[in-house]
Structure formats: structure tokens, C-alpha cells
N, C-alpha and C positions, 0 to 999 in steps of 0.2 A: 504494500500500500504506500501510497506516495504523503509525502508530509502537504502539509497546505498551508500557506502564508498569503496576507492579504497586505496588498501596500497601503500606506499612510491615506492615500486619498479613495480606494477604492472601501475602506472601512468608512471614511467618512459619507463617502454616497451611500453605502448601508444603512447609515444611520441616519443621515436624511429621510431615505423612504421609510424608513419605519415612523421615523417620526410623523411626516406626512401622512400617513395610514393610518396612526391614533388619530391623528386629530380628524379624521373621517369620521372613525368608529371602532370603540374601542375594542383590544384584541385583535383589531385586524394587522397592524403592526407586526404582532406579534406571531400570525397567521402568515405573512411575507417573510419574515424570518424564517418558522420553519420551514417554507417552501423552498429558501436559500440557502442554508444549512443540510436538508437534502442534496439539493445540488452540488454541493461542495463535498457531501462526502460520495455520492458518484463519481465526482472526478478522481476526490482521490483512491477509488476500487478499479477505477477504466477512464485514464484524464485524456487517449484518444478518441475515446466517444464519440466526441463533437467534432464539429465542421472546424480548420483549420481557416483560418480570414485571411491572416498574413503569414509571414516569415515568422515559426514559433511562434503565433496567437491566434487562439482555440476563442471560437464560441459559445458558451450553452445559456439556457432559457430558466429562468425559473417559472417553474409550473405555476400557474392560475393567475398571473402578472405579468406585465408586460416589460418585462425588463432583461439586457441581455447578461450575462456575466463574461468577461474578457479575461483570457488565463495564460499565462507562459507556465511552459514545460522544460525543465532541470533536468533529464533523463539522467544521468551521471548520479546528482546528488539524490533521485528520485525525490523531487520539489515541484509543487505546483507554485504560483504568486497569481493569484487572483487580483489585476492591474487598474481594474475599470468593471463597474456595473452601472448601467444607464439605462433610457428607456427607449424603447423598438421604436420610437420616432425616430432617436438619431442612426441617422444611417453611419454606413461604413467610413466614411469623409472624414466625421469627427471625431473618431477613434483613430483614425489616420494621422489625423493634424494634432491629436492629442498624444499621441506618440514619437510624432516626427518624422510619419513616412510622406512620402511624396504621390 
């Protein structure tokens, strides 16, 4: 099983949306979380699973939300970094430019 780390700002978009999600209705927060916590430990049982986007960045979905999870693969160190979670508005573009690809 592969370790899973989440960088500085992809923890903070987590916790944007959950926060955003209480202030809906509460528990529901809390409800996207587990959905994302699921997905994270997917990747780390099968972190090929998902669709590669770019050079080493993986896509996958958290169930019943509309948001993507953006993940680089350590094969060596067996390391996931969860880099980015946003929402299926943005497209591929801004995960480009927020990267640094061209």
C-alpha cells in the first residue's frame, strides 16, 4: 500500500469545501469528507486506477460531489501527494497553469 500525503494547499481546498458544505447543511461536510477519505484510500490500494492528465498527475473523482482530486505518484518511495482538489468546473487549463505546465 502506498503512503498518502497531501500538500499545504490541497489540504486547504479540503477544508474549504467542507466548510462550505456545513454551512449548507449540516453533516454534509462531513458526508464530503468521507467521500474523500474513501478516495484516498483507493489510491493508496490501486493509485493507477485513475486516468493519468499529465506527466505523473492522476485524476480521480470523489463520489457524490463534484470535485476532482489531482495526485502525483513516488513509485520508488511508494508515495502518493494529493496536489490539488477543485471542482469539475475547472477544467484541465487551470490545473495546468497551477502547476506550471504549458
Amino acid at each position: 500500500m502506498y503512503k498518502l500525503f497531501m500538500s499545504h494547499s490541497a489540504e486547504l481546498e479540503t477544508e474549504d469545501i467542507i466548510g462550505y458544505y456545513e454551512q449548507i447543511q449540516a453533516t454534509l461536510g462531513m458526508k464530503f469528507f468521507a467521500y474523500f477519505y474513501d478516495a484516498c484510500e483507493l489510491l493508496q490500494q490501486n493509485p493507477f486506477l485513475y486516468q493519468k492528465v499529465l506527466p505523473n498527475v492522476y485524476r480521480a473523482f470523489v463520489k457524490g460531489f463534484p470535485f476532482k482530486i489531482f495526485y502525483t505518484i513516488n513509485e520508488r518511495h511508494k508515495e502518493i501527494e494529493v496536489i490539488a482538489v477543485i471542482h469539475n468546473k475547472r477544467g484541465i487549463q487551470y490545473i495546468k497553469n497551477r502547476l506550471g505546465f504549458d
